[in-house]
mmCIF file as gemmi writes it, N, C-alpha and C atoms, coordinates in Angstrom:
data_model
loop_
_atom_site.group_PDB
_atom_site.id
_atom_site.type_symbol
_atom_site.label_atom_id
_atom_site.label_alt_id
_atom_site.label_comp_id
_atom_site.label_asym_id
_atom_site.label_entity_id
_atom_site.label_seq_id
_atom_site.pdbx_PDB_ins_code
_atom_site.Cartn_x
_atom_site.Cartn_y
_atom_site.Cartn_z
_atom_site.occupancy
_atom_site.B_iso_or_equiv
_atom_site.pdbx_formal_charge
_atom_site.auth_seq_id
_atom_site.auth_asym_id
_atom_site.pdbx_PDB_model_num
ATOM 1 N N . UNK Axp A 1 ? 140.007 223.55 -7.391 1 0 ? 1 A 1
ATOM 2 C CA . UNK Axp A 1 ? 140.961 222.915 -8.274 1 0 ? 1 A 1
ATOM 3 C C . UNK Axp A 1 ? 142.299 222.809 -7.551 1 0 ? 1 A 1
ATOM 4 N N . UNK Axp A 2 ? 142.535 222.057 -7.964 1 0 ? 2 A 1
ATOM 5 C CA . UNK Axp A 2 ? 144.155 221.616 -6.913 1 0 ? 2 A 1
ATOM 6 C C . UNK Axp A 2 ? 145.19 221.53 -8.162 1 0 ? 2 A 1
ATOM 7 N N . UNK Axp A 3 ? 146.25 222.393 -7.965 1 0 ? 3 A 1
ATOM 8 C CA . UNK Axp A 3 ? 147.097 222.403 -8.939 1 0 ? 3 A 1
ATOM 9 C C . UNK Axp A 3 ? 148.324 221.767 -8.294 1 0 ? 3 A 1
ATOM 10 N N . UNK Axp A 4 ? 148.962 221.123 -8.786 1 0 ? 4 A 1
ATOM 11 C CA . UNK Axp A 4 ? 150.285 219.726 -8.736 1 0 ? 4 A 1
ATOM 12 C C . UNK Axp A 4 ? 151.385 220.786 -9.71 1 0 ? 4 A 1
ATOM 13 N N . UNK Axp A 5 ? 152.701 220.341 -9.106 1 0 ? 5 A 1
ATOM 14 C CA . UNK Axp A 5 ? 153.75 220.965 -9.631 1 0 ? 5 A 1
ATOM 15 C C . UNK Axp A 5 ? 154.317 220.063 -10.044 1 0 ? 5 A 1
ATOM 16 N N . UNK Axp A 6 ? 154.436 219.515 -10.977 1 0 ? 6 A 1
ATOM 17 C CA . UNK Axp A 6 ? 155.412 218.591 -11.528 1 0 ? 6 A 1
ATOM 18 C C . UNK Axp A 6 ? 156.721 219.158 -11.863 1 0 ? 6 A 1
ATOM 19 N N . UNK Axp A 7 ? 157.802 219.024 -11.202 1 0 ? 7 A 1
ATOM 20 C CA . UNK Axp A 7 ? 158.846 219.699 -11.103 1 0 ? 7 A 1
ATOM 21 C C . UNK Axp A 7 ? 159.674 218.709 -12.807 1 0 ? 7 A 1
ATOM 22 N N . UNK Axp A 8 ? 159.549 217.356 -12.498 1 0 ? 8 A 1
ATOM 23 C CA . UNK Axp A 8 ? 160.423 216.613 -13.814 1 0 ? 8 A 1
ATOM 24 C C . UNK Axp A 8 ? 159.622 217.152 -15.102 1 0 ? 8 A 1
ATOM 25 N N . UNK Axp A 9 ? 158.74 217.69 -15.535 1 0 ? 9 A 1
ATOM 26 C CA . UNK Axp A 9 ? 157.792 217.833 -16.51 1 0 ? 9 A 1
ATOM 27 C C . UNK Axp A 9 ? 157.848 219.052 -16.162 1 0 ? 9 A 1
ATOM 28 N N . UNK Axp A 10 ? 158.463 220.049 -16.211 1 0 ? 10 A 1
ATOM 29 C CA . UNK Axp A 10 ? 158.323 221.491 -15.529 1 0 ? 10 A 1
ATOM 30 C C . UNK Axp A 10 ? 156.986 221.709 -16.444 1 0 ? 10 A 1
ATOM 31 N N . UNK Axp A 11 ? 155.928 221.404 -15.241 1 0 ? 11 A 1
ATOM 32 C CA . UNK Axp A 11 ? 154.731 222.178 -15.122 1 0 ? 11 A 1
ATOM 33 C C . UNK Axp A 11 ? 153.831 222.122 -14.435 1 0 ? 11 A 1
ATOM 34 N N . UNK Axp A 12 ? 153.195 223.05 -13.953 1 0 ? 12 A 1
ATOM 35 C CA . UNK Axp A 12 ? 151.499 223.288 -13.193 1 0 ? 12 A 1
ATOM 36 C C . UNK Axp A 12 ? 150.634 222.73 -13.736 1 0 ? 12 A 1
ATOM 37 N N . UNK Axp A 13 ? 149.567 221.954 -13.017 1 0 ? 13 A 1
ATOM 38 C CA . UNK Axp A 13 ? 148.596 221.309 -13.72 1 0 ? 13 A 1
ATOM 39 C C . UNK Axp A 13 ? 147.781 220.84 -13.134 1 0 ? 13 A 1
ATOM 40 N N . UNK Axp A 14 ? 146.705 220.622 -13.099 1 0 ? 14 A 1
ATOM 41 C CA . UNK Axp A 14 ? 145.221 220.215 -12.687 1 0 ? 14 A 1
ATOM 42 C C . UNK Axp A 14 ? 144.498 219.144 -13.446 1 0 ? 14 A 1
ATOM 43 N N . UNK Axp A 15 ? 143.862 218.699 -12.645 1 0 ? 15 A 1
ATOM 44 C CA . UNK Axp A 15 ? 143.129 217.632 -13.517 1 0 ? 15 A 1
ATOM 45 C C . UNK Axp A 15 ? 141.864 217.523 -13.498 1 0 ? 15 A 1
ATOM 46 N N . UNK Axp A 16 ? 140.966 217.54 -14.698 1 0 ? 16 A 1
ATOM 47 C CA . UNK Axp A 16 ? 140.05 218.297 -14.874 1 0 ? 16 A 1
ATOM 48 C C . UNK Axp A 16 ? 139.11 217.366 -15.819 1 0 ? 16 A 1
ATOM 49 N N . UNK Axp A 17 ? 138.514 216.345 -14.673 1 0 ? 17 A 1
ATOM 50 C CA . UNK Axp A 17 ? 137.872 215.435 -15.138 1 0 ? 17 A 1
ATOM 51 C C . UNK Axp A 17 ? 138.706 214.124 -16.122 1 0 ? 17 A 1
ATOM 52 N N . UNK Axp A 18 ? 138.712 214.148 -17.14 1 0 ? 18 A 1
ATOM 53 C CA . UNK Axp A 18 ? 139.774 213.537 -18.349 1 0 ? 18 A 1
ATOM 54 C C . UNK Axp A 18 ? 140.611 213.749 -19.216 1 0 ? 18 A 1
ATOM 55 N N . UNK Axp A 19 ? 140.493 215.654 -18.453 1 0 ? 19 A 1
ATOM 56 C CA . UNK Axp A 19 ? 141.587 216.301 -19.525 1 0 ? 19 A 1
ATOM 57 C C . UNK Axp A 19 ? 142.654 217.061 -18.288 1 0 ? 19 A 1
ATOM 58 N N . UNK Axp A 20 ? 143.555 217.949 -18.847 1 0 ? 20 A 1
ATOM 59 C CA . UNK Axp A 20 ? 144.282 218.398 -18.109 1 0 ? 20 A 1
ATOM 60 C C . UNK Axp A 20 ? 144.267 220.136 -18.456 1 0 ? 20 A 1
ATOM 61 N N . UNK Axp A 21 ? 144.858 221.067 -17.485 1 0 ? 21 A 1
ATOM 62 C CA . UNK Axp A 21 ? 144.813 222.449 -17.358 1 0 ? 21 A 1
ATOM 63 C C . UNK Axp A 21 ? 146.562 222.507 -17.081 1 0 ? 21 A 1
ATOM 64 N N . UNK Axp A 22 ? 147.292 223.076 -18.337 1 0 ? 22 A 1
ATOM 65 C CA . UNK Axp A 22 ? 148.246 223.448 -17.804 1 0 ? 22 A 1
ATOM 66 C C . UNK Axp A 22 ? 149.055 224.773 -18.094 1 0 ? 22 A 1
ATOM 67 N N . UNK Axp A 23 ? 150.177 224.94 -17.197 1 0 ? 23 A 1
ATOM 68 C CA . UNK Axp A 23 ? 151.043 225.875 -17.089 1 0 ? 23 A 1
ATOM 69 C C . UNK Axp A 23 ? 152.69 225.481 -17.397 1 0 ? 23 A 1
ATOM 70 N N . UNK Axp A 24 ? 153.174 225.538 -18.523 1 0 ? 24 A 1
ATOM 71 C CA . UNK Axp A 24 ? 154.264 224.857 -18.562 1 0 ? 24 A 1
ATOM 72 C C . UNK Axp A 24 ? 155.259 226.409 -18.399 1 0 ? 24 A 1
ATOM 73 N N . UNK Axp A 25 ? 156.644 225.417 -18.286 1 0 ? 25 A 1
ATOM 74 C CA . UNK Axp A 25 ? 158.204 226.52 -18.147 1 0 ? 25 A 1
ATOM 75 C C . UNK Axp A 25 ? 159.31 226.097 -18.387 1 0 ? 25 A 1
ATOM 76 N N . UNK Axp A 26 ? 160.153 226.911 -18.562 1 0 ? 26 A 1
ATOM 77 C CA . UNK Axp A 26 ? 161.656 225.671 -18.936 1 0 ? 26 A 1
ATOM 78 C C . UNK Axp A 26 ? 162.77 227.137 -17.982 1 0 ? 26 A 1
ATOM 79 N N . UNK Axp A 27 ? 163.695 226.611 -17.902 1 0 ? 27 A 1
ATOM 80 C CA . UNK Axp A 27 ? 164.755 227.798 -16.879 1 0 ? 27 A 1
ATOM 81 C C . UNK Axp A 27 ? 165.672 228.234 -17.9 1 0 ? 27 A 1
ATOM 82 N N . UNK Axp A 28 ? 165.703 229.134 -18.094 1 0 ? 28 A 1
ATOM 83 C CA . UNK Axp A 28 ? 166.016 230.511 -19.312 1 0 ? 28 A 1
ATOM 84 C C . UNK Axp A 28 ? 167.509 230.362 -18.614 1 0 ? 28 A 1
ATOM 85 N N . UNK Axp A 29 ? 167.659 230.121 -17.282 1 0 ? 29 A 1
ATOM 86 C CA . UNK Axp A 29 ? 168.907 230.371 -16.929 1 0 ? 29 A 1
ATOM 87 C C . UNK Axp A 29 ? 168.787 229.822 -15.317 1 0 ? 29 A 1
ATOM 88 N N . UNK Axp A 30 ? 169.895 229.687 -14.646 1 0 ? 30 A 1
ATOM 89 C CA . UNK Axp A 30 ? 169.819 229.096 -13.538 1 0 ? 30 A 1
ATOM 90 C C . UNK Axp A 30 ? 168.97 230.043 -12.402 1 0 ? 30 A 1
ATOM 91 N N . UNK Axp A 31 ? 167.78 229.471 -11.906 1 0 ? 31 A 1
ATOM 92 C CA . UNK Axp A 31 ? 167.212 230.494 -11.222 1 0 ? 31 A 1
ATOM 93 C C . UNK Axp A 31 ? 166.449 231.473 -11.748 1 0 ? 31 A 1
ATOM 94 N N . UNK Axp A 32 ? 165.929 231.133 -13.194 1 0 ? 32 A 1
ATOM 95 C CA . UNK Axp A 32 ? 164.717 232.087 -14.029 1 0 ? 32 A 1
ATOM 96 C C . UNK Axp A 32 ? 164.277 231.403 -14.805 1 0 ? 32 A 1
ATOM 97 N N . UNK Axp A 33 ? 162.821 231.192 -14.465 1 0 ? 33 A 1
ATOM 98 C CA . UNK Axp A 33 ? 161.837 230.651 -14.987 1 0 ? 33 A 1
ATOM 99 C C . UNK Axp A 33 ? 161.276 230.833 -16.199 1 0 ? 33 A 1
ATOM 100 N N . UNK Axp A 34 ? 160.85 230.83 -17.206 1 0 ? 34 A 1
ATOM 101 C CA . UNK Axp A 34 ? 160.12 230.868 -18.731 1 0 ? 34 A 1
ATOM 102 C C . UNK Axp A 34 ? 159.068 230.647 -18.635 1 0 ? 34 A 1
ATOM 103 N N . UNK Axp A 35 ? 158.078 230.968 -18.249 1 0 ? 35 A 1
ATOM 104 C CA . UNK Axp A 35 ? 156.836 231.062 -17.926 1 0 ? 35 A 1
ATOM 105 C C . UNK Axp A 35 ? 156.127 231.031 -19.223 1 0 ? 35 A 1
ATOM 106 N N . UNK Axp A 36 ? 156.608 229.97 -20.228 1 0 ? 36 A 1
ATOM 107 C CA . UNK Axp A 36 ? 155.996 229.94 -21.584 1 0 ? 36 A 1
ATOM 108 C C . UNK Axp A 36 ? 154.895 229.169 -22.418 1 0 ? 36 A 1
ATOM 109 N N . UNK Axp A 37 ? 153.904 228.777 -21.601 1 0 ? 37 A 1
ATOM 110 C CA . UNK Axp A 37 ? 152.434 228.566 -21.964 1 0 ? 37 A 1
ATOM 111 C C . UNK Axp A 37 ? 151.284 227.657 -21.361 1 0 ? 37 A 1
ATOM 112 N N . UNK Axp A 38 ? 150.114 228.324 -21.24 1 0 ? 38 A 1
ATOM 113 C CA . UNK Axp A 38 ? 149.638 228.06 -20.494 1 0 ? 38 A 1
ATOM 114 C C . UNK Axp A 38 ? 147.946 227.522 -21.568 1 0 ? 38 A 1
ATOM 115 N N . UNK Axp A 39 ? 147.313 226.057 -20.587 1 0 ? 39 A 1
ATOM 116 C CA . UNK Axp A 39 ? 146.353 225.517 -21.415 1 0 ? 39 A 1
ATOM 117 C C . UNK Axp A 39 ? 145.549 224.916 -20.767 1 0 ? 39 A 1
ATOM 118 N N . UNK Axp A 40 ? 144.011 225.609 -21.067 1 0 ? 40 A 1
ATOM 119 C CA . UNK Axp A 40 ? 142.695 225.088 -20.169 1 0 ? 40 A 1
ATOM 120 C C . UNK Axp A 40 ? 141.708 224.338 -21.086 1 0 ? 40 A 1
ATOM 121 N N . UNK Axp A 41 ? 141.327 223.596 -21.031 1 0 ? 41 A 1
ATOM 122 C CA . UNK Axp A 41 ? 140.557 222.67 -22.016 1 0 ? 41 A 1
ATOM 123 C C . UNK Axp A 41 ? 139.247 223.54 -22.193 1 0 ? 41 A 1
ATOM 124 N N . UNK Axp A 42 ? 138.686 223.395 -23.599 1 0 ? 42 A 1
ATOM 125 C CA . UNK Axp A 42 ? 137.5 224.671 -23.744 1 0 ? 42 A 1
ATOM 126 C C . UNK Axp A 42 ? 135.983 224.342 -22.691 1 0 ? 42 A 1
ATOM 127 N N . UNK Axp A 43 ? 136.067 223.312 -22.452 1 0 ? 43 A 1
ATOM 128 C CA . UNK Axp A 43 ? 135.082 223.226 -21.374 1 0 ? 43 A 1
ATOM 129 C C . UNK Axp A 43 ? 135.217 224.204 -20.67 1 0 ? 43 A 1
ATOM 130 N N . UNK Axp A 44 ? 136.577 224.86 -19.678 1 0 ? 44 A 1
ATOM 131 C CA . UNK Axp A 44 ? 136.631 224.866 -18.418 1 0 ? 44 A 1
ATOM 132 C C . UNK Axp A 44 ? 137.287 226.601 -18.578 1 0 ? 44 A 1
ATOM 133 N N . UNK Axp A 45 ? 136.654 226.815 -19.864 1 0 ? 45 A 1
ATOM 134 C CA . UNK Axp A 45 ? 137.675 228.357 -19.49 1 0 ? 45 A 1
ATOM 135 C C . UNK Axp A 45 ? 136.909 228.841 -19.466 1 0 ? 45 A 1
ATOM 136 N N . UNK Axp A 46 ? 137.019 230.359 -18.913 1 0 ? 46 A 1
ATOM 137 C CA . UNK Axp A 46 ? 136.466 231.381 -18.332 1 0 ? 46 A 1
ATOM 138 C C . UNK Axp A 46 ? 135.89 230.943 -16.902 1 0 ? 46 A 1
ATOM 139 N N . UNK Axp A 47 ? 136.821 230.594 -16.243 1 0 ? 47 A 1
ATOM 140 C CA . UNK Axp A 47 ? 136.49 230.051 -14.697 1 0 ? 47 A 1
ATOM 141 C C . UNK Axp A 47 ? 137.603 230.411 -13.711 1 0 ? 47 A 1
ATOM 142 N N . UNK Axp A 48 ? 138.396 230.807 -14.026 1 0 ? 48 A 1
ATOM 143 C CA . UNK Axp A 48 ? 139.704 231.574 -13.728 1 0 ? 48 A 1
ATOM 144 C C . UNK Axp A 48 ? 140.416 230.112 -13.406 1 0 ? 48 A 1
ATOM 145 N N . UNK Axp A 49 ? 140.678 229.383 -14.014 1 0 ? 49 A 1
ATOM 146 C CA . UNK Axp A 49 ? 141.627 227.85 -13.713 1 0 ? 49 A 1
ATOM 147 C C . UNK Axp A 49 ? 143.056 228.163 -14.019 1 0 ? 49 A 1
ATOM 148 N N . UNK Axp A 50 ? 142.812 229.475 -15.216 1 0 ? 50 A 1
ATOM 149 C CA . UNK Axp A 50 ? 144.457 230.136 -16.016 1 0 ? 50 A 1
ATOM 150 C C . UNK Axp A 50 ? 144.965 230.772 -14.794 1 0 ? 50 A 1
ATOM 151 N N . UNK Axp A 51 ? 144.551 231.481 -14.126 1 0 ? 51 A 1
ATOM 152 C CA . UNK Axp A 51 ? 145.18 232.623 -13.025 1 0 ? 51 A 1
ATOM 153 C C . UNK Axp A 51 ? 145.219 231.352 -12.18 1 0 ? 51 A 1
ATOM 154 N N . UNK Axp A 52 ? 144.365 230.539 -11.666 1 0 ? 52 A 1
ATOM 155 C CA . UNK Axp A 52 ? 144.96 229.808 -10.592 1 0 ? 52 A 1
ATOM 156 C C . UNK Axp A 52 ? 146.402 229.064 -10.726 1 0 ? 52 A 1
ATOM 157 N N . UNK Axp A 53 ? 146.701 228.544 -12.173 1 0 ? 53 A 1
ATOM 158 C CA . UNK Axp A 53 ? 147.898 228.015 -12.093 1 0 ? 53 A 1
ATOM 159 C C . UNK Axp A 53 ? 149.168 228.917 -12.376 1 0 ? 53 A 1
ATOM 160 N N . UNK Axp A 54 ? 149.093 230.37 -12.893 1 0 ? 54 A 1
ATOM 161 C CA . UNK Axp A 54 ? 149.441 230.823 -13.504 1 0 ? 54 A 1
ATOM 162 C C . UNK Axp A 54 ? 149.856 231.568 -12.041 1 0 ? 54 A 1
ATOM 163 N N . UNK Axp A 55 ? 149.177 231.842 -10.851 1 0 ? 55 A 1
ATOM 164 C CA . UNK Axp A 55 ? 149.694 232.263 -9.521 1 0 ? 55 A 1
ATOM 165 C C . UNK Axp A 55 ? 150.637 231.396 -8.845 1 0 ? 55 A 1
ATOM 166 N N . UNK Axp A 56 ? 149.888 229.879 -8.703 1 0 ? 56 A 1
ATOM 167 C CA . UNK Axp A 56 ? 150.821 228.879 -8.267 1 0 ? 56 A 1
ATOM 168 C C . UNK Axp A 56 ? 152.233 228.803 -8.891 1 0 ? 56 A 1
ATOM 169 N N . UNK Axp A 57 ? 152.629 228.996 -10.516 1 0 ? 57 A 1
ATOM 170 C CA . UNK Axp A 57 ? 153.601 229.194 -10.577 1 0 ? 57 A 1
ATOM 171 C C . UNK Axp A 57 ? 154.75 230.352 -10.14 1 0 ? 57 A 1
ATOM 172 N N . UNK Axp A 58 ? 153.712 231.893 -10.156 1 0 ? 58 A 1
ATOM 173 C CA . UNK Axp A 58 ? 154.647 232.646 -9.288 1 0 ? 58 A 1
ATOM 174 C C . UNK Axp A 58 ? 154.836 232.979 -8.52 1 0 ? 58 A 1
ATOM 175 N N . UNK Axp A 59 ? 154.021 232.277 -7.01 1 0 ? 59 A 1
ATOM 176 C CA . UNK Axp A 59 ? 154.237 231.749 -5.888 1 0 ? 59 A 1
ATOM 177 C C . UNK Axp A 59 ? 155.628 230.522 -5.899 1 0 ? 59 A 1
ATOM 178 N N . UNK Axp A 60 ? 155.252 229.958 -6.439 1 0 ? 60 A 1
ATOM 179 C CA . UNK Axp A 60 ? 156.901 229.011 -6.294 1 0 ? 60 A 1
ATOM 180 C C . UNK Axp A 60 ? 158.176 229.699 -6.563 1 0 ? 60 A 1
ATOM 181 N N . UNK Axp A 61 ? 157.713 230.731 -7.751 1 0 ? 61 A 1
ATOM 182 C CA . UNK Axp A 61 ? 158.718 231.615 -8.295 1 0 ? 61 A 1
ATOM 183 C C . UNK Axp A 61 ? 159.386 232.349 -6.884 1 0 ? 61 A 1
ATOM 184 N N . UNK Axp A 62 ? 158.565 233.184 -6.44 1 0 ? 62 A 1
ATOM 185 C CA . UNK Axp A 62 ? 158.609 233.541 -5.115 1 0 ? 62 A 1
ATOM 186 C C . UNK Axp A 62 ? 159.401 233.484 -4.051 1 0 ? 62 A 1
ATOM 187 N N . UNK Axp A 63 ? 158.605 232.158 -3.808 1 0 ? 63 A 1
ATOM 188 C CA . UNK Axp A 63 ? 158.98 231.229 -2.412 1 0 ? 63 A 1
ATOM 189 C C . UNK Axp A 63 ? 160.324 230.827 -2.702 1 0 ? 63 A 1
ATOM 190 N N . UNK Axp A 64 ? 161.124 230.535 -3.739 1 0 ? 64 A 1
ATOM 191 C CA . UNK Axp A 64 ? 162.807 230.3 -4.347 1 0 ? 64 A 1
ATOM 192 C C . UNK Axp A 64 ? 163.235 231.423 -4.416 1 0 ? 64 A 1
ATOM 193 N N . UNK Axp A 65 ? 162.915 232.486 -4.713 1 0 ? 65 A 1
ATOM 194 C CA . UNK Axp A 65 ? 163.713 233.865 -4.725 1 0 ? 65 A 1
ATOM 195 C C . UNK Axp A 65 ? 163.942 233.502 -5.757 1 0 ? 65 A 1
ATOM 196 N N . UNK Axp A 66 ? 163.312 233.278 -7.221 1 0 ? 66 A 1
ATOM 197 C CA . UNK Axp A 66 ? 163.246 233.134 -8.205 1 0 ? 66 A 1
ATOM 198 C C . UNK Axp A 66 ? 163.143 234.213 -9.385 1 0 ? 66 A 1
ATOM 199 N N . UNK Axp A 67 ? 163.267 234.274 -9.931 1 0 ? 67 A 1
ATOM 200 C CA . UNK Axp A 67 ? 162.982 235.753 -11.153 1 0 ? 67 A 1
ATOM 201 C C . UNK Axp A 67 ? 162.058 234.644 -12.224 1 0 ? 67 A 1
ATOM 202 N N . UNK Axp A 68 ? 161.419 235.653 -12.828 1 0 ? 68 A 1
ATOM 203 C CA . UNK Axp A 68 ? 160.409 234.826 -13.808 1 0 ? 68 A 1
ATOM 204 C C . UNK Axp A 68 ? 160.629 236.002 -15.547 1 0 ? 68 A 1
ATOM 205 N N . UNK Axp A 69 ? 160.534 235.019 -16.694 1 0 ? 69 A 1
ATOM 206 C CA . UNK Axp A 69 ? 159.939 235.846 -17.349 1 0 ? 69 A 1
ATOM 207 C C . UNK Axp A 69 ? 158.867 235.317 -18.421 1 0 ? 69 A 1
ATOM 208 N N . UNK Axp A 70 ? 157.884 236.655 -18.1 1 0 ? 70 A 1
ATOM 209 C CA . UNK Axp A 70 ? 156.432 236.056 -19.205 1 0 ? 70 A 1
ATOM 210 C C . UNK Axp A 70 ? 156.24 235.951 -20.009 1 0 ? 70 A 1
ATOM 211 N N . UNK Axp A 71 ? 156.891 234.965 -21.024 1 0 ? 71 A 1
ATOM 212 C CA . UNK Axp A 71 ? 156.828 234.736 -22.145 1 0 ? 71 A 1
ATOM 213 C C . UNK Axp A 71 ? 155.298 234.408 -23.028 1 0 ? 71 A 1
ATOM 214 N N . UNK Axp A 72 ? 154.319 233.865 -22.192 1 0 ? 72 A 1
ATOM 215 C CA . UNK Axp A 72 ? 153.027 233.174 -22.387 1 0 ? 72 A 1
ATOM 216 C C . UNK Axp A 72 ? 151.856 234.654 -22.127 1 0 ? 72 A 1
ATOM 217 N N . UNK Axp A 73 ? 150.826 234.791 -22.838 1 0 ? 73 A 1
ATOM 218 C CA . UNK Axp A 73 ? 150.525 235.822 -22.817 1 0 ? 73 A 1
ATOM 219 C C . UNK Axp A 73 ? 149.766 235.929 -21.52 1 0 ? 73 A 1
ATOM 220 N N . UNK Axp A 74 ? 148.898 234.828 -21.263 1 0 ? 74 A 1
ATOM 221 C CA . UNK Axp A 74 ? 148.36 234.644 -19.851 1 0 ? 74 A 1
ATOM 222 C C . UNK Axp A 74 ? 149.414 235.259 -18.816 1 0 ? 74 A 1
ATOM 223 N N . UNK Axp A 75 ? 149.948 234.627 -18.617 1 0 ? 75 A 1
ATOM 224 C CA . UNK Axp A 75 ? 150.513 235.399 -17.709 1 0 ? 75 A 1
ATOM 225 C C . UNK Axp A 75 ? 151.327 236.785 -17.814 1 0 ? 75 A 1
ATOM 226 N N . UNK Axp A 76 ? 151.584 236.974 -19.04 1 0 ? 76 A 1
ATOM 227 C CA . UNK Axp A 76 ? 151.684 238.58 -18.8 1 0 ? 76 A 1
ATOM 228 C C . UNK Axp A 76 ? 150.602 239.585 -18.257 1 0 ? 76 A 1
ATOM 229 N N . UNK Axp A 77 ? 149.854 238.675 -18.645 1 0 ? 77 A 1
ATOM 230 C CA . UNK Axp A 77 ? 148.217 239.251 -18.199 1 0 ? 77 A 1
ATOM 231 C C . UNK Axp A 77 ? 148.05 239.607 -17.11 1 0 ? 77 A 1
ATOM 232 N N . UNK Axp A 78 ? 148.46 238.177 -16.513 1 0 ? 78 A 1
ATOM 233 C CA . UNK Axp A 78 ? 148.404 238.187 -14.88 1 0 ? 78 A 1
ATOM 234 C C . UNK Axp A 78 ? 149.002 239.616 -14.693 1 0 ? 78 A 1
ATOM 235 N N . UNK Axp A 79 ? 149.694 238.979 -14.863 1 0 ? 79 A 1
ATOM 236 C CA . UNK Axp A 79 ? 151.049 239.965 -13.935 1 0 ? 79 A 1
ATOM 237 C C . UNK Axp A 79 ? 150.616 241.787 -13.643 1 0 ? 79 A 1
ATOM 238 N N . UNK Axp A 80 ? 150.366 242.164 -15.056 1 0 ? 80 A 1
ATOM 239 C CA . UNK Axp A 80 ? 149.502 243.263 -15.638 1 0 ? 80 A 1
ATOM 240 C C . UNK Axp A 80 ? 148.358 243.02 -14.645 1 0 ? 80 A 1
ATOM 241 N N . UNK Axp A 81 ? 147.969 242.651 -13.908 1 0 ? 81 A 1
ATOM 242 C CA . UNK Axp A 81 ? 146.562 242.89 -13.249 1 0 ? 81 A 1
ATOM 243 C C . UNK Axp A 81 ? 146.94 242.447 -11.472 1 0 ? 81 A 1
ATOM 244 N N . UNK Axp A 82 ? 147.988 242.272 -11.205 1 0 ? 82 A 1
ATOM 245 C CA . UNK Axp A 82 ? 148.611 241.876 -10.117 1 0 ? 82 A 1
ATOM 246 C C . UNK Axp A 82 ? 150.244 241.887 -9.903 1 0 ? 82 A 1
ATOM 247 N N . UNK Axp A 83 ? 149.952 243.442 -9.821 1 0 ? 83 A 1
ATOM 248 C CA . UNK Axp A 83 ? 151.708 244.14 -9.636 1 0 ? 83 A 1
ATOM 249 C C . UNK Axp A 83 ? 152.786 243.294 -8.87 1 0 ? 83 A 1
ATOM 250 N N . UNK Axp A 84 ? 152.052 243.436 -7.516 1 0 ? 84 A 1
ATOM 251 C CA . UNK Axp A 84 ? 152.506 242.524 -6.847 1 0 ? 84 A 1
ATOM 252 C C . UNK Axp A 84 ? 153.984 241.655 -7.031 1 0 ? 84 A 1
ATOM 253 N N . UNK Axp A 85 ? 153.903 240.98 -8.248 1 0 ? 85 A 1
ATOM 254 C CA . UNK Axp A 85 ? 154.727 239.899 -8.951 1 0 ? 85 A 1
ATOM 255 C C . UNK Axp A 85 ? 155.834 240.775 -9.732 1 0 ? 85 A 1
ATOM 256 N N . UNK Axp A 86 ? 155.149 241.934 -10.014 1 0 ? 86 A 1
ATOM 257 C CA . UNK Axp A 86 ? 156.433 242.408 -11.014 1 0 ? 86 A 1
ATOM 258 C C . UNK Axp A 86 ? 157.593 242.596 -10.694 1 0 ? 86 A 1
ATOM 259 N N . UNK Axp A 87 ? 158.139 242.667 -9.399 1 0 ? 87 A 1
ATOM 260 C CA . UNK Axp A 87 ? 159.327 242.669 -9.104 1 0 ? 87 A 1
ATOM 261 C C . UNK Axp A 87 ? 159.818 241.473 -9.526 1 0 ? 87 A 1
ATOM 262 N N . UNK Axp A 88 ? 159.129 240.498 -9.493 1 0 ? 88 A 1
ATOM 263 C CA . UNK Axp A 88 ? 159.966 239.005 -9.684 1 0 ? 88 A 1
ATOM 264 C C . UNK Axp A 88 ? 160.064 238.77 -11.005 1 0 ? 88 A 1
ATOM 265 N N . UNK Axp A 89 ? 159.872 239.988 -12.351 1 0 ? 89 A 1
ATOM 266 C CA . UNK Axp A 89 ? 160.203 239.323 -13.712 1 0 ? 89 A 1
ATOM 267 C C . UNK Axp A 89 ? 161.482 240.061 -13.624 1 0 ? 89 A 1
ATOM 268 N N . UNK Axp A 90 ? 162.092 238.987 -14.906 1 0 ? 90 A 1
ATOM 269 C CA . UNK Axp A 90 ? 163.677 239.37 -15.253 1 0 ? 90 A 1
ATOM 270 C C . UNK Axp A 90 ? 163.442 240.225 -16.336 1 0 ? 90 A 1
């Protein structure tokens, strides 16, 4: 799955036959992300498509020296299962 960042549409997203998989966000503040919801069409879940976009977003988070916070439960999830990231919530 190839996930696209649509930066004007702040969101992660895939395309998934005729539907779409996404990860949306809005900036809580200059330089912190809202990581506030995330959506896989019922075909396609339980395939890990949520963690794939749900990484890609805090990889970008990342790669900006960004702070994030997990508003969306998916990705609190994540996060909870891949420490890793926790330094980067606000």
């Amino acid at each position: 799955m190839d996930v696209i960042h649509d930066e004007e549409d702040l969101r992660f997203y895939a395309v998934l036959g005729q539907e779409e998989a996404e990860l949306t966000y809005t900036y809580s503040e200059d330089k912190v992300l809202d990581l506030d919801y995330t959506f896989v069409p019922e075909a396609y879940r339980n395939q890990g498509l949520a963690d794939q976009l749900v990484k890609a977003g805090l990889e970008f988070v990342k790669a900006r020296n960004y702070r994030f916070i997990p508003s969306c439960p998916v990705v609190e999830a994540y996060v909870h299962r891949h420490p890793e990231y926790q330094a980067l919530m606000d």
